[in-house]
N, C-alpha and C positions, 0 to 999 in steps of 0.2 A: 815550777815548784811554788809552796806556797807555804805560809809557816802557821802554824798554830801553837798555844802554851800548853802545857799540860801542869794541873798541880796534883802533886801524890798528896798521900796523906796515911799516918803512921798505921789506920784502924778504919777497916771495914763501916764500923759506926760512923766516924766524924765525915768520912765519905758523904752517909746517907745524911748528916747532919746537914753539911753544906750543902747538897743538893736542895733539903726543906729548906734551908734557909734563902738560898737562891731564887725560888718558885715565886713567880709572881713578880720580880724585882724587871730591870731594864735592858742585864746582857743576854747574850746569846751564849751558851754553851751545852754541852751534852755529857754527860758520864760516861765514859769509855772505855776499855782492859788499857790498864799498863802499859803503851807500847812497848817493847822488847828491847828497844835500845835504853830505856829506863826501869833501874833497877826500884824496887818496891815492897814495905813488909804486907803493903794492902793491893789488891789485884784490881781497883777501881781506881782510875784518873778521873777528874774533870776539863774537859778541853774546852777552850775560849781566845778567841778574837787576842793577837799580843798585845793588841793596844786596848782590850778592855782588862789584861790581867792584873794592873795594878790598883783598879779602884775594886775589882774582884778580889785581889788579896788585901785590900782594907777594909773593905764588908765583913769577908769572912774573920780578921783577926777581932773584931768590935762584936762579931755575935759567937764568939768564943770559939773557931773552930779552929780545929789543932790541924798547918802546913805541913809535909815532911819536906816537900823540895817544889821548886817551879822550874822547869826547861821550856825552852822556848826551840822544836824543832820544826826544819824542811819537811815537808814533803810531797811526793809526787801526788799530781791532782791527778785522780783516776776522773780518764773520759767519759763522760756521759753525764756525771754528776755532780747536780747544782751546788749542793752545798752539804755538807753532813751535821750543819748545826741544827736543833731544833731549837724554834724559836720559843724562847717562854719569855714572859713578861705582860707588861701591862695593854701593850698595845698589838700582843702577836700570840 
């Protein structure tokens, strides 16, 4: 098992906001559905490293984008695959 965060967010928009906002910056994360076990008014999460979701939800609240919730869930690592983050940032 392996845990990753996920942050919703109230609006399809702020989604695509924090994504631009993200681009270019240092963490790892990817935009991903909802998973099922969280509930959602926007069907877009962002998924990141737990231990980078805290300096990721200080970015995001400083470039004005609007949180609905963060969970922090398990999940089972499916075999064969390295990693499901894509790496964006300055040096990846």
């Amino acid at each position: 098992m392996e845990k990753a965060c996920f942050f919703t967010f109230p609006a399809t928009y702020q989604a695509i906001k924090a994504e631009k906002r993200l681009a270019g910056e240092k963490w790892q994360f990817k935009m991903v559905p909802v998973p099922r076990s969280i509930s959602s008014s926007c069907g877009i999460a962002l998924r990141c490293l737990p231990e980078e979701a805290p300096e990721i939800k200080s970015f995001l609240e400083i470039n004005y984008v609007e949180i609905e919730g963060i969970y922090e869930i398990e999940e089972k690592a499916a075999p064969g695959i390295l990693s499901i983050f894509s790496r964006r940032g300055k040096n990846g």
